[in-house]
VEXKE-106159 format. One record per residue (C-alpha): residue number from 0; residue in one letter; x, y, z. Coordinates in Angstrom, 3 decimals, padded with zeros to 6 digits, always signed. Example, Ala and Ser with C-alpha at 12.3 -4.5 7.8 and 13.67 -1.06 7.14 Angstrom:
BEGIN
midren, romar, c1, c2, c3
0, A, +012.300, -004.500, +007.800
1, S, +013.670, -001.060, +007.140
This chain:
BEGIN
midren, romar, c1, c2, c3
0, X, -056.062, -017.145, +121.646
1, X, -056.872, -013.869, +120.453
2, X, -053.779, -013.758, +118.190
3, X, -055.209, -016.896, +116.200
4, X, -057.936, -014.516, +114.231
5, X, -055.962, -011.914, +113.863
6, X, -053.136, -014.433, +112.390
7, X, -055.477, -015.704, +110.112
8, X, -056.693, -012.189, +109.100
9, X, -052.619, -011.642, +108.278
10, X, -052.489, -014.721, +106.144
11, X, -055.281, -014.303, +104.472
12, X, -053.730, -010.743, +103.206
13, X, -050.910, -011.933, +102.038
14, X, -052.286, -014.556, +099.758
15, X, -054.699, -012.049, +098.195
16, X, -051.217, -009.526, +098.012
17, X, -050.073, -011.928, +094.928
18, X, -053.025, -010.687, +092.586
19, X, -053.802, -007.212, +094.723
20, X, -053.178, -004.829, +091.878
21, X, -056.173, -006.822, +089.740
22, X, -059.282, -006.230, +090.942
23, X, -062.260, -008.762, +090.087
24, X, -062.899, -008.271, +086.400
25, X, -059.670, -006.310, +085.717
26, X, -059.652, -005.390, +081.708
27, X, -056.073, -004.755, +081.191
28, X, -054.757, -002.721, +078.519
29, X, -051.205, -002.853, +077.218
30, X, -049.829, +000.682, +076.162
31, X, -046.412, +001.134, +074.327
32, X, -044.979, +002.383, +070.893
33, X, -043.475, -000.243, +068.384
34, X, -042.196, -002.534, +071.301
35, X, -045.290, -003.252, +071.922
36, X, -047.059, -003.651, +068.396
37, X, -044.712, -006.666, +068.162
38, X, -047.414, -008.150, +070.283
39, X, -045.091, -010.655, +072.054
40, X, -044.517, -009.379, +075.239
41, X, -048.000, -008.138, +075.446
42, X, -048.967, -011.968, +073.873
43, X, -047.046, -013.216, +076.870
44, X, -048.493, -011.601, +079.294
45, X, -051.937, -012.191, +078.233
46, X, -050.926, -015.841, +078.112
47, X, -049.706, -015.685, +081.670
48, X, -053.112, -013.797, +082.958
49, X, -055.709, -016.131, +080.923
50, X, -053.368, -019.709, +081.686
51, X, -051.325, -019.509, +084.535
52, X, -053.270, -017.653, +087.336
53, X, -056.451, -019.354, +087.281
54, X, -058.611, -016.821, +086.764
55, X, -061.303, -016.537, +084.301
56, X, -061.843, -012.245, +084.772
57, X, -059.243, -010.849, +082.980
58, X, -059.347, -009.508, +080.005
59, X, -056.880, -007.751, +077.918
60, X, -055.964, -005.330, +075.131
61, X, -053.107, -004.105, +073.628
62, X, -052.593, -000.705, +072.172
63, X, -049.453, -000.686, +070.841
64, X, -048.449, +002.194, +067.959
65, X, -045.113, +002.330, +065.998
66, X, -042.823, +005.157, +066.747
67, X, -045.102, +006.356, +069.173
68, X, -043.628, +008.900, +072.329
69, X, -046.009, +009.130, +075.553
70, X, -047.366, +012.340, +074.084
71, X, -048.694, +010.801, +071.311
72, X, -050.685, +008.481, +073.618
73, X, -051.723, +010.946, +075.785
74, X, -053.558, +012.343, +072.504
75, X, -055.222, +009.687, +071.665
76, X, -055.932, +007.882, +075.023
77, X, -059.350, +008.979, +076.130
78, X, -061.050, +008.712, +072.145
79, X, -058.921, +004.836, +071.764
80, X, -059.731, +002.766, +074.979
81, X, -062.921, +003.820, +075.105
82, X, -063.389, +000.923, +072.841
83, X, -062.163, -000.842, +075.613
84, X, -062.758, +000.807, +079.187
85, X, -059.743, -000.585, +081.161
86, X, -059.281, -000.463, +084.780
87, X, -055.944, -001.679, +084.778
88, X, -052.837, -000.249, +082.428
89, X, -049.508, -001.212, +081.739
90, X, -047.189, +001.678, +079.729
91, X, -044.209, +001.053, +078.061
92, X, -042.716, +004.304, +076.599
93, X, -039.402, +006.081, +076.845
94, X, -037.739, +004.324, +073.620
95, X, -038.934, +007.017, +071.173
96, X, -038.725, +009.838, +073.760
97, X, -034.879, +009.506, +074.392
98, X, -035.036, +010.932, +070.519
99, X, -031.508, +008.800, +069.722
100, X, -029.025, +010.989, +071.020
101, X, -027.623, +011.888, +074.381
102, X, -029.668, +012.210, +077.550
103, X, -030.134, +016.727, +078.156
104, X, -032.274, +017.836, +080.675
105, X, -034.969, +018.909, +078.086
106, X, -035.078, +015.342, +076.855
107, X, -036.512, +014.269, +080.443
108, X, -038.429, +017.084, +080.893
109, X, -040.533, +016.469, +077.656
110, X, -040.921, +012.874, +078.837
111, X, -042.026, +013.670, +082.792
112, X, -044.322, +015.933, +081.088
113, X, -046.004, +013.920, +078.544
114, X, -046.139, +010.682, +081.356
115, X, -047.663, +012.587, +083.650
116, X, -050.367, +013.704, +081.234
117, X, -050.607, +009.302, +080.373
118, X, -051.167, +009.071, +084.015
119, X, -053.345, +011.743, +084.605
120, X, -055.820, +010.577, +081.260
121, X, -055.486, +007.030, +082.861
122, X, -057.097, +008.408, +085.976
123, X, -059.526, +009.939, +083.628
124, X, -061.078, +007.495, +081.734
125, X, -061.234, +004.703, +085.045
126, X, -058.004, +003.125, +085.415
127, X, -057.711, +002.599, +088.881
128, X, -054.086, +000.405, +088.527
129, X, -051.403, +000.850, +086.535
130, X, -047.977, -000.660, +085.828
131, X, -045.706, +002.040, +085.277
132, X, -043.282, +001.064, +083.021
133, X, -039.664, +002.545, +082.145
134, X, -038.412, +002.025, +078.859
135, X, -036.086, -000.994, +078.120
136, X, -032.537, -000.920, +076.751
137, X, -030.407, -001.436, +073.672
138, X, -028.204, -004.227, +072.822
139, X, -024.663, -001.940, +072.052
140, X, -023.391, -004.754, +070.022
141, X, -026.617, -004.435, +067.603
142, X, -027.730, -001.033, +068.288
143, X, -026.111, +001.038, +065.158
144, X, -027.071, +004.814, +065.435
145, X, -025.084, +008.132, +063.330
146, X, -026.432, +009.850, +066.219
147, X, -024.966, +007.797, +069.645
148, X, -023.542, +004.735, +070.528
149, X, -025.648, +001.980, +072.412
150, X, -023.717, +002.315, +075.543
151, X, -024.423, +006.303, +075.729
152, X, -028.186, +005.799, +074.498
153, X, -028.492, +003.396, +077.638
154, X, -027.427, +006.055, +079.751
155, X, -029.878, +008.124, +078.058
156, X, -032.820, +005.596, +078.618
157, X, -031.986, +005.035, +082.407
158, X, -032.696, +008.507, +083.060
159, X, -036.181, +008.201, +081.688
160, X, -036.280, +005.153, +084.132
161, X, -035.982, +007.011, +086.822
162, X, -038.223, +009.709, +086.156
163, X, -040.743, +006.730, +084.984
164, X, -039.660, +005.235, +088.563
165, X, -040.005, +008.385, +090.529
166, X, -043.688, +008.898, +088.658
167, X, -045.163, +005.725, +090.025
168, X, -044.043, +006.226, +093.097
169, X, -045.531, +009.990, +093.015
170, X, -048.668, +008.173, +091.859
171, X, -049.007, +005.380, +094.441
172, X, -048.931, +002.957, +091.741
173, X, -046.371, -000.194, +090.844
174, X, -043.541, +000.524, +089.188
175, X, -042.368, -002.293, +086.031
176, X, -038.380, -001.917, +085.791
177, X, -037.997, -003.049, +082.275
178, X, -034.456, -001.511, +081.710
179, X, -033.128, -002.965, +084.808
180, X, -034.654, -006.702, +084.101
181, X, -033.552, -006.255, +080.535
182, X, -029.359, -004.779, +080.929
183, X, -028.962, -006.893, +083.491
184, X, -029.712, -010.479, +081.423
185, X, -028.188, -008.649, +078.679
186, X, -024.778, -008.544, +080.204
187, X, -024.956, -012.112, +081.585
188, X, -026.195, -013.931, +078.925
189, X, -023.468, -011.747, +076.282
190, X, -020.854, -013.511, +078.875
191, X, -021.867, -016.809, +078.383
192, X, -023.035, -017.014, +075.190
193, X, -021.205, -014.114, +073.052
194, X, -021.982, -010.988, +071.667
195, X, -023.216, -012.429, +068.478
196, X, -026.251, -013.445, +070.635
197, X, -029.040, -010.843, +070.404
198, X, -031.800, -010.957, +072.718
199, X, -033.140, -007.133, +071.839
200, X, -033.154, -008.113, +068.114
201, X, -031.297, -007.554, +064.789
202, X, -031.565, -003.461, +065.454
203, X, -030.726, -003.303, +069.147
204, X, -033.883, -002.104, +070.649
205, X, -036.862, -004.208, +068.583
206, X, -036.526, -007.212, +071.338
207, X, -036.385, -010.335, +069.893
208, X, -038.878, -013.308, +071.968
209, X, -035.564, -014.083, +074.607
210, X, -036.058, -009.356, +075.227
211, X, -039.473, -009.892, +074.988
212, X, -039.621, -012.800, +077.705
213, X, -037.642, -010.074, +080.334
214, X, -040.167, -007.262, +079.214
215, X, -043.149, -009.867, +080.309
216, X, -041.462, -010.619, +083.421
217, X, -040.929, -007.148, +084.498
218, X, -044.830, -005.926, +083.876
219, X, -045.969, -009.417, +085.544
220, X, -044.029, -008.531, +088.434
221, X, -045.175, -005.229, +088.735
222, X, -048.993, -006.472, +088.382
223, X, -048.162, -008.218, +091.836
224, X, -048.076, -011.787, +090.807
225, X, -046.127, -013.826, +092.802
226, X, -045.405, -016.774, +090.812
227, X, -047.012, -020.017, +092.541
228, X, -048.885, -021.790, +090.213
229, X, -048.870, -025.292, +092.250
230, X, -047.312, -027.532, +094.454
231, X, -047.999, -031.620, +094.301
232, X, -046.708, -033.210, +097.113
233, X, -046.542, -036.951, +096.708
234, X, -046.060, -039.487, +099.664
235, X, -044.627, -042.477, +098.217
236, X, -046.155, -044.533, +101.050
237, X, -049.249, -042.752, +101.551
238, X, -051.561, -040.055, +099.587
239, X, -050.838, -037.009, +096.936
240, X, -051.923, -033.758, +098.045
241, X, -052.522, -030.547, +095.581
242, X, -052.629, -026.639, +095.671
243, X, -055.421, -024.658, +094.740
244, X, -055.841, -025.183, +091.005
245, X, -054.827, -028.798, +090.480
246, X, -056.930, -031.858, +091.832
247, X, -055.698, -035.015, +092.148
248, X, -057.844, -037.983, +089.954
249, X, -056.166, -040.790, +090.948
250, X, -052.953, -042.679, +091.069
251, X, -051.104, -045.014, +093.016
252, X, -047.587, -046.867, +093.848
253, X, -045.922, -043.124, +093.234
254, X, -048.053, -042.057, +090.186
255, X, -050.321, -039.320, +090.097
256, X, -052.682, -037.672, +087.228
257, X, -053.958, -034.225, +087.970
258, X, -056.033, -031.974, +086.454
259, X, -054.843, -028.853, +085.824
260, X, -057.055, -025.422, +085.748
261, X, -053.614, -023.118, +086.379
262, X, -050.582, -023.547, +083.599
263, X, -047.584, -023.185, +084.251
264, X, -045.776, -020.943, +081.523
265, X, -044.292, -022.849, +078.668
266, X, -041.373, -022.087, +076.537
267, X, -040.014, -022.387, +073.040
268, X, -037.708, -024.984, +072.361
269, X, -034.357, -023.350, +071.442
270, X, -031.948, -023.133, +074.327
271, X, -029.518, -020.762, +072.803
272, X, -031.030, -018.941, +069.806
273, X, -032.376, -015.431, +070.476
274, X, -035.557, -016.541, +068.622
275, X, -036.560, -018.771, +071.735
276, X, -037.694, -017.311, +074.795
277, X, -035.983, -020.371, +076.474
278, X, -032.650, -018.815, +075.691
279, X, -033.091, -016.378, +078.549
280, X, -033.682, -018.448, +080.930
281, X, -030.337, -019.406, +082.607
282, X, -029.643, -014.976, +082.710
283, X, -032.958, -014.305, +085.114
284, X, -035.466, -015.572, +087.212
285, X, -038.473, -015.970, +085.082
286, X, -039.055, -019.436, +086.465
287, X, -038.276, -018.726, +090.526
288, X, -040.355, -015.500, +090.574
289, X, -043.216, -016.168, +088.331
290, X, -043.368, -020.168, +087.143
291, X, -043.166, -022.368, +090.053
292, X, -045.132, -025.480, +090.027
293, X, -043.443, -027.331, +092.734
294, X, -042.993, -031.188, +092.988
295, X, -042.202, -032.841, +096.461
296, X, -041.797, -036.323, +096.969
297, X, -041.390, -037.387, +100.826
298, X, -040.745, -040.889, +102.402
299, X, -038.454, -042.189, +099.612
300, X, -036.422, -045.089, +100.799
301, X, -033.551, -044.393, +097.597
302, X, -031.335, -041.565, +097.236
303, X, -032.209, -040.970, +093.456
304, X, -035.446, -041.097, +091.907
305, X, -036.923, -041.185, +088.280
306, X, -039.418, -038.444, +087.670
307, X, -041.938, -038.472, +084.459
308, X, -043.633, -035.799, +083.281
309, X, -045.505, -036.313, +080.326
310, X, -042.790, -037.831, +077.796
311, X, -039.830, -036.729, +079.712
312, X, -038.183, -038.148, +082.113
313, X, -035.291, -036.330, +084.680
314, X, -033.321, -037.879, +087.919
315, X, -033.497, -036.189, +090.844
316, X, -031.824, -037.080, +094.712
317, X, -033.670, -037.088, +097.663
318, X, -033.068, -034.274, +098.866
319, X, -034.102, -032.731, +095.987
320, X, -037.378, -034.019, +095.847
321, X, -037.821, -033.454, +099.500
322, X, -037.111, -029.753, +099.297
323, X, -039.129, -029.451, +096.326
324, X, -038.173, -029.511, +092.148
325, X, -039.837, -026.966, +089.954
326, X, -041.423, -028.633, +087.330
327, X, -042.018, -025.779, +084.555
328, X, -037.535, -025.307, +085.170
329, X, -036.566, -028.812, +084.877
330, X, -038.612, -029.711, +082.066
331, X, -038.241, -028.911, +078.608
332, X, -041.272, -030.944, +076.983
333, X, -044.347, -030.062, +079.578
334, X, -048.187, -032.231, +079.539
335, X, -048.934, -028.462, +078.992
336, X, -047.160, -027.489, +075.176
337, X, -050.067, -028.588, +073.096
338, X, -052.981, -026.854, +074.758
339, X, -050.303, -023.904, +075.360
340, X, -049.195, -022.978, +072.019
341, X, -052.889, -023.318, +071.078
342, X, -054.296, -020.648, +073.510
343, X, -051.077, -018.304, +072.393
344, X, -052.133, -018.757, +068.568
345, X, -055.473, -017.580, +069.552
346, X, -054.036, -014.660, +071.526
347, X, -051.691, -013.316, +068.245
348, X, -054.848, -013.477, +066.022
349, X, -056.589, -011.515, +068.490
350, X, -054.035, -009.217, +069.539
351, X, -053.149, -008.397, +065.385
352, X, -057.255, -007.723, +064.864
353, X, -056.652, -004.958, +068.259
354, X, -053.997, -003.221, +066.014
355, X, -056.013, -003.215, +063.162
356, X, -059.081, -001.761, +065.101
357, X, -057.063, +000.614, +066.861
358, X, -054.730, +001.829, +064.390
359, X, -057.474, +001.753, +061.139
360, X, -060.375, +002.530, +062.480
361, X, -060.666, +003.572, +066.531
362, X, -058.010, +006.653, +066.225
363, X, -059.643, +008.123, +063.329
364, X, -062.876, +008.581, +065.608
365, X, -061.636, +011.525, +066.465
366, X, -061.812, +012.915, +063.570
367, X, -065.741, +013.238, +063.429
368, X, -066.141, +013.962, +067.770
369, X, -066.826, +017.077, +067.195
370, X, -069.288, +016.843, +063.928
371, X, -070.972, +013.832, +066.674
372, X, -071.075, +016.355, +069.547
373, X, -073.225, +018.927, +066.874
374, X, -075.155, +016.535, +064.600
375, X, -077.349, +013.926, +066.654
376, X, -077.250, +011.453, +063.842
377, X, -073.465, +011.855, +063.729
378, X, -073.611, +011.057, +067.691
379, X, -075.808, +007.919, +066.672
380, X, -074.024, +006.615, +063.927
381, X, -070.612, +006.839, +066.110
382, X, -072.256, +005.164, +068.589
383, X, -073.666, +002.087, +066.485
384, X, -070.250, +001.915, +065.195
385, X, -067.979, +001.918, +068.347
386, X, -070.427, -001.423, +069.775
387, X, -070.209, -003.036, +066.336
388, X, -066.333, -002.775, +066.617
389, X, -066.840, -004.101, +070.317
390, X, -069.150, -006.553, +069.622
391, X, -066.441, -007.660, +066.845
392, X, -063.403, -007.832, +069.769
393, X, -065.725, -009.448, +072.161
394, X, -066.115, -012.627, +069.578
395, X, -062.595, -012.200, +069.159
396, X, -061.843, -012.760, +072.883
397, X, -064.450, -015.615, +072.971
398, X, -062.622, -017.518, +070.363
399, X, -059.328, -017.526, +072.852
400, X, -060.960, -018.197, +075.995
401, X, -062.226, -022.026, +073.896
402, X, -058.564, -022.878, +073.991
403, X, -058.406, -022.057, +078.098
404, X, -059.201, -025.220, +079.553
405, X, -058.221, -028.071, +082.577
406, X, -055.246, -029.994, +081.739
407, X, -054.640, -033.808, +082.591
408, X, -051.282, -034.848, +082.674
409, X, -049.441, -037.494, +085.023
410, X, -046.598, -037.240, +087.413
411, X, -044.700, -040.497, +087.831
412, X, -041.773, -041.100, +090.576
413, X, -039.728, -044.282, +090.229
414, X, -037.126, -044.851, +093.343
415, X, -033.738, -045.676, +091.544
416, X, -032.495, -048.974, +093.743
């Protein structure tokens, strides 16, 4: 009997494991060079924190700067998110440092260098988590460069991975393999669907939202999350049961409606253009190791059944349903699109005022630190200024958090006769 405790002691473990790396209140900032100031895989992982985990303690930033290397973060790191005080980091550079030509020793050198001074100003400033991330990869059928071809500057930007790789694990911290999740949907979905499609955008390395989707992925992954949103199970000749995050408000004859606090992710429509994160799909495993929100259906008395969801309908057999059918995969119209594309409106205007802050106002700071740390009025004025430009981001966030709210939506299962 003394195993039971200690079993439950286990379990409990491992279902805190899936959000272990974000500690209550986590403030997340997202750190890259131009990648990043897209603000779409930063705007899809701030979706995926604020909609599909639950939790109402996360905040998040992005810091992204064009053409930036790591050493140009590493100058401005402790003077820019002190606007923000993070205690959780994901970085995303390597791009920049490869410098466009072949991989030389010096090349990774410079980068281990300037990471490990990102890492160590991290520590610094109160990040107790980070996401280490390597650099992604070129498209070699896009990727046009005087200097070397996409295939060699690949082989150039998985040697920063592993140095980025070998850092994190120096560091005790999770490492985010963006090159690997990135070349390796690359290749398949250039198999299926031709070279002409370009999932790292028009120059090669500037993903376009399909890249973007695998950049998410990776990071999300490396923040520990471990991808179960919900599971309804629905006993045709009995009661519906729900997961953590859904409860069940009635329903009957194989009908349920739910409301919905935890989202699963939701997709763009186009299931072959490069514009649509939905392109991607069918090339990695988004859906199984992030977006599961699980139907089951038990005691069916027909092999096929009719699921609705929403406006859409799908067949399914019964063994299907049985072992379980993953909603947010099947479905290409979701209860969910309305309130989702909402909240992810309210994220891009926030995210494009945290580029303006940063890049127009916050870096220039340190310009005057040292007239501050001599003049008291200086000091003062700095001061008054860095919570007015706070105060300014915190309304900012407000405004998104209106659009985070339960869902209501209706599961329907029809047995085919």
């Amino acid at each position: 009997m003394r195993i039971l405790p200690l079993l439950s002691i286990l379990l409990a473990a491992v279902s805190l494991r899936a959000e272990s790396i974000l500690p209550p209140n986590a403030r997340v900032a997202v750190i890259g060079d131009s990648i990043t100031e897209q603000k779409i895989y930063s705007k899809y992982i701030e979706t995926y924190l604020l909609a599909c985990t639950g939790r109402s303690d996360i905040k998040v930033f992005q810091f992204g700067w064009s053409g930036e290397r790591a050493g140009g973060f590493a100058a401005r790191l402790e003077n820019d998110l002190a606007v923000f005080n993070p205690n959780v980091a994901t970085t995303c550079y390597g791009m920049n440092d490869g410098s466009y030509k072949l991989y030389a020793p010096e090349i990774g050198a410079e980068y281990e260098k300037n990471m490990r001074a990102v890492i160590d100003g991290l520590k610094k400033v109160g990040v107790k988590a980070m996401a280490i991330g390597s650099p992604g990869g070129v498209d070699p059928d896009y990727f046009k460069r005087p200097t070397v071809s996409g295939q060699d500057y690949n082989g150039n930007l998985a040697h920063l991975r592993d140095i980025a790789k070998k850092l994190a694990e120096e560091n005790k911290q999770p490492f985010a393999n963006v090159y690997d999740t990135m070349i390796s949907a690359l290749t398949k979905s250039k198999a299926a669907l031709g070279k002409e499609y370009g999932p790292f955008g028009g120059d090669g390395f500037h993903p376009a939202p399909a890249g973007q989707l695998l950049m998410a992925q990776a990071f999300l992954k490396a923040l520990g999350f471990d991808g179960e949103i919900g599971t309804i199970t629905v006993d045709v000749k009995g009661t519906t049961t729900a997961s953590n995050g859904h409860a069940v408000k009635g329903g009957q004859n194989g009908s349920v409606t739910l409301e919905s606090t935890k989202w699963p992710f939701v997709f763009d429509a186009d299931p072959t253009s490069a514009g649509s994160n939905r392109s991607i799909l069918s090339f990695t495993s988004f859906n199984q190791d992030l977006n599961r929100f699980t139907l089951k259906v038990v005691n069916l008395g027909s092999a096929k059944s009719k699921v609705t969801w929403g406006s859409q309908s799908k067949e399914f057999s019964r063994e299907q349903l049985e072992a379980g059918v993953n909603l947010a995969a099947e479905f290409t119209k979701t209860p969910f699109d309305n309130d989702f594309a909402a909240l992810t409106n309210a994220i891009t205007q926030k995210e494009s005022y945290e580029t303006i802050l940063i890049k127009n106002l916050v870096t220039h700071m340190r310009v005057i630190a040292a007239e501050a740390a001599e003049d008291p009025k200086v000091a003062v004025a700095l001061t008054k200024l860095k919570k007015k430009l706070a105060d300014e981001h915190a309304k900012q966030d407000a405004n998104v958090r209106k659009f985070i709210k339960p869902v209501t939506h209706t599961i329907k299962v029809e047995e085919i006769r």
